[in-house]
Backbone as XML, in Angstrom:
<?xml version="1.0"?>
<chain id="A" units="angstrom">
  <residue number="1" name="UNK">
    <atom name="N" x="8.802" y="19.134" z="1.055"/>
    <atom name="CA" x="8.705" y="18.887" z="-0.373"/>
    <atom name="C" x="8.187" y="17.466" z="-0.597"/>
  </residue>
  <residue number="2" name="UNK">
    <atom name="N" x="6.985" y="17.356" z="-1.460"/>
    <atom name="CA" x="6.314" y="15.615" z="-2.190"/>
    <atom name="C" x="7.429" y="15.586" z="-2.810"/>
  </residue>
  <residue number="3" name="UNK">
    <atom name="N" x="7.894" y="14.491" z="-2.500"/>
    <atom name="CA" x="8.495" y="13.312" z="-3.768"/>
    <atom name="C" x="7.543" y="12.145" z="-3.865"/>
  </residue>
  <residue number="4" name="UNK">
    <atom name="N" x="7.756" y="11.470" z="-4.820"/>
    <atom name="CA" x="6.929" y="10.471" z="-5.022"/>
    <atom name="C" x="7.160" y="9.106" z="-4.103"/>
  </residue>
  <residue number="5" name="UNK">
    <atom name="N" x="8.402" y="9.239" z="-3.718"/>
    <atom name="CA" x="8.599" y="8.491" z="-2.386"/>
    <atom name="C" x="8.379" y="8.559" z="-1.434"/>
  </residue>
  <residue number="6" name="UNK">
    <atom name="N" x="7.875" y="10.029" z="-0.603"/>
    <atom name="CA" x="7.807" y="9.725" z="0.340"/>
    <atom name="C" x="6.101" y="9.652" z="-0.042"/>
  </residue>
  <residue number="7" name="UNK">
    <atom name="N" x="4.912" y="10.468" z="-0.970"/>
    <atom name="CA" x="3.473" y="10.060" z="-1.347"/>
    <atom name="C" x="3.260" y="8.325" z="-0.949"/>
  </residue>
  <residue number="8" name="UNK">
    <atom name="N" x="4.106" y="7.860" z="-1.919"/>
    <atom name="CA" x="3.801" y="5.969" z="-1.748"/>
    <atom name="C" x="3.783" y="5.683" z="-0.251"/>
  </residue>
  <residue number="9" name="UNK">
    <atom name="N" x="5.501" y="6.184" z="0.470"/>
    <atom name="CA" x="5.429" y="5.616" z="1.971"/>
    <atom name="C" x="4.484" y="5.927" z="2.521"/>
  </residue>
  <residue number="10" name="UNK">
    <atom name="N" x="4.011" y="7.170" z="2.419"/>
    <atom name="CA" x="2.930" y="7.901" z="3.065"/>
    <atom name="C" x="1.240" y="6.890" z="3.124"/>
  </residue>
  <residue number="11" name="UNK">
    <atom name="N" x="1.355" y="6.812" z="1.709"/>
    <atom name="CA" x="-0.214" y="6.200" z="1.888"/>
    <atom name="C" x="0.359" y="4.729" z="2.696"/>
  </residue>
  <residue number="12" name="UNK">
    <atom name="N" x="1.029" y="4.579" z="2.374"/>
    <atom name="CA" x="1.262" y="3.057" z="2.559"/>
    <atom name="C" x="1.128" y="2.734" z="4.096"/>
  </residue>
  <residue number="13" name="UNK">
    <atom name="N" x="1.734" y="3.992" z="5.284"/>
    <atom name="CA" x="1.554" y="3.991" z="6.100"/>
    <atom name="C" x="0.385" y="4.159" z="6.906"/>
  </residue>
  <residue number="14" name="UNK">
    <atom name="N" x="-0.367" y="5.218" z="6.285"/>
    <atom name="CA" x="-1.819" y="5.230" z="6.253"/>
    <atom name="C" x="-2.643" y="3.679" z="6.019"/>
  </residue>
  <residue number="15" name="UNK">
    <atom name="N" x="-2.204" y="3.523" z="5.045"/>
    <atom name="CA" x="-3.227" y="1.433" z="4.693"/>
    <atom name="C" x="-3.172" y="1.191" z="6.218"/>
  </residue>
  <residue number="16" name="UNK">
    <atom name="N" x="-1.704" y="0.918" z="6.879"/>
    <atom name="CA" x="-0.722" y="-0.271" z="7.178"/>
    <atom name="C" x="-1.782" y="-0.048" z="8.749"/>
  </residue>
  <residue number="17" name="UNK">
    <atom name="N" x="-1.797" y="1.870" z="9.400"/>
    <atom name="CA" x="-2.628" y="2.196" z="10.657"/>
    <atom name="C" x="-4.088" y="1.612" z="10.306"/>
  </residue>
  <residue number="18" name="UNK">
    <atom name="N" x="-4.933" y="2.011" z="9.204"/>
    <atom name="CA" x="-6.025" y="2.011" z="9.106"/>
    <atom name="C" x="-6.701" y="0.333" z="8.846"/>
  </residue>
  <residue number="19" name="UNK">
    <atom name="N" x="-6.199" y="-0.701" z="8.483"/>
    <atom name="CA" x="-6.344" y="-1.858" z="8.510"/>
    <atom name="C" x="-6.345" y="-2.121" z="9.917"/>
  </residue>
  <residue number="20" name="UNK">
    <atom name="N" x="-5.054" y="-1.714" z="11.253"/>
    <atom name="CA" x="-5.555" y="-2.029" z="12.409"/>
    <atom name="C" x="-6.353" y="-1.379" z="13.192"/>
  </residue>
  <residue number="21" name="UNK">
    <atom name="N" x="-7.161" y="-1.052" z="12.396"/>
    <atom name="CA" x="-7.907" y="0.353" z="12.916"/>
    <atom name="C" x="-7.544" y="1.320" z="13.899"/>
  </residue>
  <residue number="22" name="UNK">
    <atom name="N" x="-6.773" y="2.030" z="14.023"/>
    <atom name="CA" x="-5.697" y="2.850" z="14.599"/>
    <atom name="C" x="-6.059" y="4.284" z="14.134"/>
  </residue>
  <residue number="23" name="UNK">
    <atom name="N" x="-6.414" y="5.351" z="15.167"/>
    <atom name="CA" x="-6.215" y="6.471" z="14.838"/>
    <atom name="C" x="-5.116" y="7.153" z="14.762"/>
  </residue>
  <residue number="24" name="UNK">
    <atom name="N" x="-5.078" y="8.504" z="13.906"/>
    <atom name="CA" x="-3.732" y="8.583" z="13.918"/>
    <atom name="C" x="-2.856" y="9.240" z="15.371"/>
  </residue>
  <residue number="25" name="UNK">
    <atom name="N" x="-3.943" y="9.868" z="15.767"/>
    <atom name="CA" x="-3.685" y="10.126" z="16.903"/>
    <atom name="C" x="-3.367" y="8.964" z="18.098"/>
  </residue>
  <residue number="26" name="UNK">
    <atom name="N" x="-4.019" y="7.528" z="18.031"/>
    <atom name="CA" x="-3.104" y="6.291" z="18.742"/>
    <atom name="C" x="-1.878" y="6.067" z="18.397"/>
  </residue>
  <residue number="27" name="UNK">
    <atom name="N" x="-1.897" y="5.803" z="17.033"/>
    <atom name="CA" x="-0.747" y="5.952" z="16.536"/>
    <atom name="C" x="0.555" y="6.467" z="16.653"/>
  </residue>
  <residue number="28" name="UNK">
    <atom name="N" x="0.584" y="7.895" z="16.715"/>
    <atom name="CA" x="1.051" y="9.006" z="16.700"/>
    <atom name="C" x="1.528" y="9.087" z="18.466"/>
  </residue>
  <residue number="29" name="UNK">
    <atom name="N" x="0.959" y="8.384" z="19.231"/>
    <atom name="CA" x="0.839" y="8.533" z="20.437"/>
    <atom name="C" x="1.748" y="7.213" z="20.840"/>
  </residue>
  <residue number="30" name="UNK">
    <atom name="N" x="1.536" y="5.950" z="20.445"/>
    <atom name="CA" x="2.552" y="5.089" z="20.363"/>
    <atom name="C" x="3.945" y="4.903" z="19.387"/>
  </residue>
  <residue number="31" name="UNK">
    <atom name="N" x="4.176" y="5.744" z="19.126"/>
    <atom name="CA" x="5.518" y="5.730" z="18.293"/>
    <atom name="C" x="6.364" y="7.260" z="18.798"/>
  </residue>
  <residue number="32" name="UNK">
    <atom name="N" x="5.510" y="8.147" z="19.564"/>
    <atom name="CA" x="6.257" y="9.133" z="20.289"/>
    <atom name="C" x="6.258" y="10.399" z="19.653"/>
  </residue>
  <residue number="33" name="UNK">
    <atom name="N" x="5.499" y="10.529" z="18.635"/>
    <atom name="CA" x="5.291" y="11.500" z="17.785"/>
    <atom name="C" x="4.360" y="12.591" z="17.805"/>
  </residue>
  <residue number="34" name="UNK">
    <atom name="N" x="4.579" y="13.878" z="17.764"/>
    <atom name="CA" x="3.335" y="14.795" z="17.040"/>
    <atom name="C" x="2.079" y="13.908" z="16.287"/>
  </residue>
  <residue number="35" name="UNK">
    <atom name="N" x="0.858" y="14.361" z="16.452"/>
    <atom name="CA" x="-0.093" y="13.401" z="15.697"/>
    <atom name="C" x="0.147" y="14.542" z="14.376"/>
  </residue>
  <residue number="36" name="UNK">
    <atom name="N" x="0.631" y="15.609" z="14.375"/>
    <atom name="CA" x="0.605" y="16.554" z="13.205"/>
    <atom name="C" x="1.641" y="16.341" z="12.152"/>
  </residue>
  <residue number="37" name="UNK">
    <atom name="N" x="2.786" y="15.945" z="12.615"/>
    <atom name="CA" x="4.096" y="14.828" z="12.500"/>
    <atom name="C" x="3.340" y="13.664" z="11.745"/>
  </residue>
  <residue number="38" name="UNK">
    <atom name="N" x="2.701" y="12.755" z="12.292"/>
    <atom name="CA" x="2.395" y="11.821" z="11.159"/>
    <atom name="C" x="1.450" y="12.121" z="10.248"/>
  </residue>
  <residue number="39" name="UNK">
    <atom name="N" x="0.545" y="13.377" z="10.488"/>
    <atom name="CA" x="-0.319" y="13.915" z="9.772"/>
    <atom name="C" x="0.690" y="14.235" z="8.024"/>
  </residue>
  <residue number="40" name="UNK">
    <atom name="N" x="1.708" y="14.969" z="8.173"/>
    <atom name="CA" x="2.517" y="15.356" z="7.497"/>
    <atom name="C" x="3.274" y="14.161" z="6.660"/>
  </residue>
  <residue number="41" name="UNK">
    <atom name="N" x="3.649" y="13.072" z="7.655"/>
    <atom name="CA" x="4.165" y="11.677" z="7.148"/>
    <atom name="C" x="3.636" y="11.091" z="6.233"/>
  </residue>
  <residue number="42" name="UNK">
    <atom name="N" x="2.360" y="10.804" z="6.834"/>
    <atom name="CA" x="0.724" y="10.120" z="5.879"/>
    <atom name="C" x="0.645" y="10.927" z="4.482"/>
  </residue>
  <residue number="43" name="UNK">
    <atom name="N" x="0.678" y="12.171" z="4.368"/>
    <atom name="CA" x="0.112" y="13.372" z="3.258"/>
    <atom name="C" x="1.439" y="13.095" z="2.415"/>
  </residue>
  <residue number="44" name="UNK">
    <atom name="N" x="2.758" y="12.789" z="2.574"/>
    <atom name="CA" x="4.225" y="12.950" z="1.866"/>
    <atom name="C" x="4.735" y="13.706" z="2.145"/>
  </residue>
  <residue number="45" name="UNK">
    <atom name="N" x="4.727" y="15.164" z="2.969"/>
    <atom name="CA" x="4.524" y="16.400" z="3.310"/>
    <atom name="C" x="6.112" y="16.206" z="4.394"/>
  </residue>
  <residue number="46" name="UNK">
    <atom name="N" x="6.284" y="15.105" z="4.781"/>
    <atom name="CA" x="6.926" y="15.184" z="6.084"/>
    <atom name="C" x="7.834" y="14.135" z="6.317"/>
  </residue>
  <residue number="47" name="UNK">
    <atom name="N" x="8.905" y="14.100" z="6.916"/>
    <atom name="CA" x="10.355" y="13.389" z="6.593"/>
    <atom name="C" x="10.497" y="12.032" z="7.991"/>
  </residue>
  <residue number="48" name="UNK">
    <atom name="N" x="10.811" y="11.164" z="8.505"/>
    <atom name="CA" x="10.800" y="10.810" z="9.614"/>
    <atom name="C" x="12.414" y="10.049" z="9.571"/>
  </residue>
  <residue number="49" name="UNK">
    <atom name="N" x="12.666" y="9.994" z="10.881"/>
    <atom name="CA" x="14.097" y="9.162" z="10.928"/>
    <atom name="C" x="14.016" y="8.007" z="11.003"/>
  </residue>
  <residue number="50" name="UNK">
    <atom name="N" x="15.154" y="7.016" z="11.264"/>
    <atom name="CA" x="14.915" y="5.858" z="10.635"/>
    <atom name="C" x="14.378" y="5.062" z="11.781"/>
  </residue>
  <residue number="51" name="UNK">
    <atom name="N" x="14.651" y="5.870" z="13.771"/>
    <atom name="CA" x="13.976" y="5.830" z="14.670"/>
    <atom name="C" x="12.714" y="5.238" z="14.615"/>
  </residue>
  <residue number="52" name="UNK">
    <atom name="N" x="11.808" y="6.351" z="13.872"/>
    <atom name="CA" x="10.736" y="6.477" z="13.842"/>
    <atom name="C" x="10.066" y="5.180" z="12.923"/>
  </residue>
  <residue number="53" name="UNK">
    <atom name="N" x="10.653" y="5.288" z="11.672"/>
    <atom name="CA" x="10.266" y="4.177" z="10.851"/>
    <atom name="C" x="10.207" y="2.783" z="11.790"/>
  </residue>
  <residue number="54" name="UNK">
    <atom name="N" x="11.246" y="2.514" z="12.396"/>
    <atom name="CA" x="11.804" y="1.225" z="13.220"/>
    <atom name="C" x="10.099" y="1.283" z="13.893"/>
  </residue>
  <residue number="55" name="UNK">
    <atom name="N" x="10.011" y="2.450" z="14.905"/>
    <atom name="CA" x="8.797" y="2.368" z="16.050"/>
    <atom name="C" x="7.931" y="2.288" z="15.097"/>
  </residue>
  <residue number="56" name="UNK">
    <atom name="N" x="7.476" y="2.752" z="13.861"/>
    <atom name="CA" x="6.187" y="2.532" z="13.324"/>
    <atom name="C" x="5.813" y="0.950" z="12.583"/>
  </residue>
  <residue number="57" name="UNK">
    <atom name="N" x="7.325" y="0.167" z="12.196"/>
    <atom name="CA" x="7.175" y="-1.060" z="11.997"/>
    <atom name="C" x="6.351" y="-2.374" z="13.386"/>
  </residue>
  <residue number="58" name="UNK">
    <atom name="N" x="7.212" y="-1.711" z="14.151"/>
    <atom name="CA" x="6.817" y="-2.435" z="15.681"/>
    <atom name="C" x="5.601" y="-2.411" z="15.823"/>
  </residue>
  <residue number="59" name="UNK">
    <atom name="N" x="4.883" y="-0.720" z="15.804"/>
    <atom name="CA" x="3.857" y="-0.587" z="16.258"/>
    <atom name="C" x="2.677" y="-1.644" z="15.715"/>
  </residue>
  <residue number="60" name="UNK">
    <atom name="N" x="3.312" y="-1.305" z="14.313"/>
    <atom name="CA" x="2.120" y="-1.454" z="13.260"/>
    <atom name="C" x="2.179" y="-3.170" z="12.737"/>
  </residue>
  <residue number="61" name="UNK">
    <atom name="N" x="3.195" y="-4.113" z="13.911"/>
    <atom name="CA" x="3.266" y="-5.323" z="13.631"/>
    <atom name="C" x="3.512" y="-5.695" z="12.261"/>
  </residue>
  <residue number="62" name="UNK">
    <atom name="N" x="4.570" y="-5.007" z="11.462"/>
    <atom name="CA" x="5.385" y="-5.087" z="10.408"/>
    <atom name="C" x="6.613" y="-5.508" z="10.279"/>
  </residue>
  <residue number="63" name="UNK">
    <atom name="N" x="7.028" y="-6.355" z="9.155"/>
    <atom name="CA" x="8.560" y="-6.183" z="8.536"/>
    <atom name="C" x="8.575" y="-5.058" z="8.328"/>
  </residue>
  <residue number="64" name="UNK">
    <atom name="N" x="10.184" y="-4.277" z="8.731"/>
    <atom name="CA" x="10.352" y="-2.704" z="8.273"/>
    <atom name="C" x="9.920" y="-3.075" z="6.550"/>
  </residue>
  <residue number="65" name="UNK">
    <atom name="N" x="10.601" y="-4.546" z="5.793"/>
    <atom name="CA" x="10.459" y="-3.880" z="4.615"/>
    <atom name="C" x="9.286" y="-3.914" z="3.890"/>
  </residue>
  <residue number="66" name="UNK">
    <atom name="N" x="8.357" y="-4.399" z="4.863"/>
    <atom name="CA" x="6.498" y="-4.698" z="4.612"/>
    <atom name="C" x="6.055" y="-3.090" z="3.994"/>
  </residue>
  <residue number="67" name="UNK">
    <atom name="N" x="6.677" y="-1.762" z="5.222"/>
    <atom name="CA" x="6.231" y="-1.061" z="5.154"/>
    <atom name="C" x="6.532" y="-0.476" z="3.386"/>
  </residue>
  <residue number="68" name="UNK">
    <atom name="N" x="7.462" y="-0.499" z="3.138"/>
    <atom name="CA" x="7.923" y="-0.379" z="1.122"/>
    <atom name="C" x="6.943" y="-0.904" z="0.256"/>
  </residue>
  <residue number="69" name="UNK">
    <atom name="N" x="6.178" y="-1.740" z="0.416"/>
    <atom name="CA" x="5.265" y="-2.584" z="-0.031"/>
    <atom name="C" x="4.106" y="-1.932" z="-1.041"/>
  </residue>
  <residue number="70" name="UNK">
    <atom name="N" x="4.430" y="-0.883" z="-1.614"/>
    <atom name="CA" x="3.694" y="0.035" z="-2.524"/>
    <atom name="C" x="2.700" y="-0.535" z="-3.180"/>
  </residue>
  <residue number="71" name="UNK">
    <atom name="N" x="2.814" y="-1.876" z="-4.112"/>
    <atom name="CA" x="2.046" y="-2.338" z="-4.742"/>
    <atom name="C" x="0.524" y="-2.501" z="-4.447"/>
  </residue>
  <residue number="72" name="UNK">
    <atom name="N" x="0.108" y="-2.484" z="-3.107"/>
    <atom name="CA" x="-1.753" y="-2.847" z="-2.492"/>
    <atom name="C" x="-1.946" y="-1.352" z="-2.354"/>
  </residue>
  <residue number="73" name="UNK">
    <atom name="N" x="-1.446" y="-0.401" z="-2.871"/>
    <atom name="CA" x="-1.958" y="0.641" z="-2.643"/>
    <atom name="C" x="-2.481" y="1.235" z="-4.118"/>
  </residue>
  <residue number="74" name="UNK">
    <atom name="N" x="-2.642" y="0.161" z="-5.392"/>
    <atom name="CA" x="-3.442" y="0.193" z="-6.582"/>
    <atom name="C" x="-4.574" y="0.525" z="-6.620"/>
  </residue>
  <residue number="75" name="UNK">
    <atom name="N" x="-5.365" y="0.862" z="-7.576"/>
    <atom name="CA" x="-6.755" y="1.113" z="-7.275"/>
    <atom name="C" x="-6.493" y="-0.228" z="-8.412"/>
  </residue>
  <residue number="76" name="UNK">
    <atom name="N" x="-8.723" y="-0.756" z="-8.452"/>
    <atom name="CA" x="-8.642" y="-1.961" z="-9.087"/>
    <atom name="C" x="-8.893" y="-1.526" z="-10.416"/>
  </residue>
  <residue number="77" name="UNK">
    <atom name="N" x="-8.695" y="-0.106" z="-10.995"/>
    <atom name="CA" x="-8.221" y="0.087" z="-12.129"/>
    <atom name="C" x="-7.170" y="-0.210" z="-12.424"/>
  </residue>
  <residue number="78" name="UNK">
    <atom name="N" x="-6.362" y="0.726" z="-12.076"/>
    <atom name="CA" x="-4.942" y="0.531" z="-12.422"/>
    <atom name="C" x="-4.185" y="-1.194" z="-12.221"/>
  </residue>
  <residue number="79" name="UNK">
    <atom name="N" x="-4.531" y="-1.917" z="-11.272"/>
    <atom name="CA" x="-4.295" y="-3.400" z="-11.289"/>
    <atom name="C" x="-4.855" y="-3.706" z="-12.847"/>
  </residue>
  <residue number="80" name="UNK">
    <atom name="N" x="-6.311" y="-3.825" z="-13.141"/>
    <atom name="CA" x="-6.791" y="-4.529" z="-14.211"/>
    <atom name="C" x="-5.309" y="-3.821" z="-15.574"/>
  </residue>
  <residue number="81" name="UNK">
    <atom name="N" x="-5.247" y="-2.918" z="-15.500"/>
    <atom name="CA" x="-4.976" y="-2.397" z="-16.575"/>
    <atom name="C" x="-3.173" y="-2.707" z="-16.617"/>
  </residue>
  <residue number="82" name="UNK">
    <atom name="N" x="-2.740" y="-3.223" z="-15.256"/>
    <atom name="CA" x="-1.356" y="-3.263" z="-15.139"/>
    <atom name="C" x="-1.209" y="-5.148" z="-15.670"/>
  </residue>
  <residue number="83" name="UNK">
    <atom name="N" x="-2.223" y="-6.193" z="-14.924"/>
    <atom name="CA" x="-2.671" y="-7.347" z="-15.860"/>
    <atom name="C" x="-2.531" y="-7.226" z="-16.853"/>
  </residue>
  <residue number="84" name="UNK">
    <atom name="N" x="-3.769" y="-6.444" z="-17.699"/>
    <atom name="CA" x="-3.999" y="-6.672" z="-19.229"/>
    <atom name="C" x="-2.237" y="-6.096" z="-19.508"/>
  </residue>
  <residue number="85" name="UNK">
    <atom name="N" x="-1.379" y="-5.534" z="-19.359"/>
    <atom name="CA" x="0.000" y="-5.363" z="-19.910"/>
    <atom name="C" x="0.612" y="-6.245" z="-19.811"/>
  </residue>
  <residue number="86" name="UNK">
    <atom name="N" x="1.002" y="-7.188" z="-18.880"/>
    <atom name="CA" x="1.332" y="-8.205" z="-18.379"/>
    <atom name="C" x="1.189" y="-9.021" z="-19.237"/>
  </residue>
  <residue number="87" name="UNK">
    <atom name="N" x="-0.410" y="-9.271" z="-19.939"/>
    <atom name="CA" x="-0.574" y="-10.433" z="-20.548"/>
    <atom name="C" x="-0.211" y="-9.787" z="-22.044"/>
  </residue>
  <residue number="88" name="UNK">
    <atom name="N" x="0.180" y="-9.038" z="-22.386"/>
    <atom name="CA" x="0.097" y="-8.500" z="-23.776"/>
    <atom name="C" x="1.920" y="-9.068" z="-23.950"/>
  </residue>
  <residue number="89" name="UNK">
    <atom name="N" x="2.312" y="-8.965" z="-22.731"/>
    <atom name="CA" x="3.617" y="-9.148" z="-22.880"/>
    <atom name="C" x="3.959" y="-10.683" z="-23.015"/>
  </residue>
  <residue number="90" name="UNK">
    <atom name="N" x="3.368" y="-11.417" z="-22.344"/>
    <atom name="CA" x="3.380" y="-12.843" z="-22.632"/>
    <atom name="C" x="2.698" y="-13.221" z="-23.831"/>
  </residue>
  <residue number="91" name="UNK">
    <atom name="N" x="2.312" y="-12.466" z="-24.597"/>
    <atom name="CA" x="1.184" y="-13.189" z="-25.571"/>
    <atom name="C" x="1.414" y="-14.201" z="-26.476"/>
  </residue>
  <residue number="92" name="UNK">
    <atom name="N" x="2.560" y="-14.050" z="-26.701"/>
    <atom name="CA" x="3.437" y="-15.187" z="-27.858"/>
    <atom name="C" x="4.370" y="-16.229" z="-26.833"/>
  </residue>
  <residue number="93" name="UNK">
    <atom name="N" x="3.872" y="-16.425" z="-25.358"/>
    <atom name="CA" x="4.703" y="-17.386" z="-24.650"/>
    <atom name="C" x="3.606" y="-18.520" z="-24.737"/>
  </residue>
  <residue number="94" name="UNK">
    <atom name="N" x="3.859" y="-19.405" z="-25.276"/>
    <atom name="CA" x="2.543" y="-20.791" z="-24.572"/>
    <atom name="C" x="3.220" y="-21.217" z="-23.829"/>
  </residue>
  <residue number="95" name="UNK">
    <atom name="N" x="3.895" y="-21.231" z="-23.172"/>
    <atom name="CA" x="4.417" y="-21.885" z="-21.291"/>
    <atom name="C" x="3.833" y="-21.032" z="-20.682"/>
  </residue>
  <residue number="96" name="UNK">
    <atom name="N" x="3.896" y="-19.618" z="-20.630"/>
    <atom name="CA" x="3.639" y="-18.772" z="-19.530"/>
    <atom name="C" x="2.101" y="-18.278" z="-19.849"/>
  </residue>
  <residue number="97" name="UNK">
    <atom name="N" x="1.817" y="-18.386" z="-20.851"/>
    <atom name="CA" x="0.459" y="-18.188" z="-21.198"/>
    <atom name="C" x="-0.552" y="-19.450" z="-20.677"/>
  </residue>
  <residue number="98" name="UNK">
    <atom name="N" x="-0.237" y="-20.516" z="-20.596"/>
    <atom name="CA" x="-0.790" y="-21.676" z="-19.917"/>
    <atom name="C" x="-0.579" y="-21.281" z="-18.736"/>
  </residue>
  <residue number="99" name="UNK">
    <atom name="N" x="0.517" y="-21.478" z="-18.146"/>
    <atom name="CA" x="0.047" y="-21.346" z="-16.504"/>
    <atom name="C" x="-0.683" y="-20.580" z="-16.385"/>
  </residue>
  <residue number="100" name="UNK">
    <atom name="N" x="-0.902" y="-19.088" z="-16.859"/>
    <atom name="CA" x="-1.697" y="-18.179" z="-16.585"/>
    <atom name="C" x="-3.078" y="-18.459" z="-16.898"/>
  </residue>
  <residue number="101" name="UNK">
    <atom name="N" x="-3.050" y="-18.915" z="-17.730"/>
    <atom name="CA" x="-4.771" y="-19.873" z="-17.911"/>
    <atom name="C" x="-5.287" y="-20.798" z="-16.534"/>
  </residue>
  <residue number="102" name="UNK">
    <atom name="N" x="-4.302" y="-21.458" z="-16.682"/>
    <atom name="CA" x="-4.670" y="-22.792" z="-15.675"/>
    <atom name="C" x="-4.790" y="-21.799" z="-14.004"/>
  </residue>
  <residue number="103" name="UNK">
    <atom name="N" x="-3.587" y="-20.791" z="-14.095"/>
    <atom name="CA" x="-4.227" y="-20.082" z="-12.748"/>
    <atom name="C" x="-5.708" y="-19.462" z="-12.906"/>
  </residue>
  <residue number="104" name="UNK">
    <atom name="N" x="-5.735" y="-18.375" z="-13.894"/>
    <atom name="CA" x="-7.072" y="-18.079" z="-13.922"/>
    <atom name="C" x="-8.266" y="-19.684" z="-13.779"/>
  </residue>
  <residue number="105" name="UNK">
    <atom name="N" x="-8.408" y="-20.280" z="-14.665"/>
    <atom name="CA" x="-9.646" y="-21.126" z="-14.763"/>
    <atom name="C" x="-9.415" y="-21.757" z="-13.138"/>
  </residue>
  <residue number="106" name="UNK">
    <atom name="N" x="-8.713" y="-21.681" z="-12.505"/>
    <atom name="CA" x="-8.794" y="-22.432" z="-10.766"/>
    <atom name="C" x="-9.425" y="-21.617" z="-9.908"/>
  </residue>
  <residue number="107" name="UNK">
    <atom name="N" x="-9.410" y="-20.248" z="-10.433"/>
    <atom name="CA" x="-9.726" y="-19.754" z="-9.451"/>
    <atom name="C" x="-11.562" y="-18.989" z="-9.942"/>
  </residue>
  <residue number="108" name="UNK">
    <atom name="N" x="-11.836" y="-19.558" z="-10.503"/>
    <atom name="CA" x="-13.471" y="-19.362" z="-10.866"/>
    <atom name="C" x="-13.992" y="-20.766" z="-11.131"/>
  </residue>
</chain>
């Protein structure tokens, strides 16, 4: 069964292999697993113990709680659009609305 928890872990684990460029089948092969097993993991499809999590932190040269790390798995829509809320919410702060200026204008 998808829950939306295990979808997030899932991609997240997917980023975490594919940044070290890791097939899943290396992968899958260093943590002791079915490559069909993490096939299932990756998709949300599939459950792992906390074993497994532990070996996939190691593998994958992670904090276990790196792997939770949902947020870089945004598209740069949804970021822009999670910003523009952000700032709608500060809009009547001039403290927090300045720093946020002074960060933006530093970094262009």
């Amino acid at each position: 069964m998808k829950t939306e928890i295990n979808k997030k872990l899932g991609k997240r684990i997917r980023f975490l292999r594919l940044q070290r460029n890791l097939s899943q089948e290396k992968l899958a092969e260093a943590i002791d697993i079915a490559t069909t097993s993490l096939s299932y993991i990756e998709t949300g499809r599939g459950f792992m113990t906390l074993s497994t999590l532990e070996k996939l932190a190691q593998t994958l040269n992670v904090e276990l709680y790196e792997i939770f790390k949902f947020t870089s798995l945004q598209t740069n829509e949804e970021i822009y659009n999670d910003i523009l809320n952000k700032l709608k919410i500060i809009k009547n702060s001039d403290e927090k609305l300045k720093i946020v200026y002074d960060f933006i204008k530093n970094i262009f």
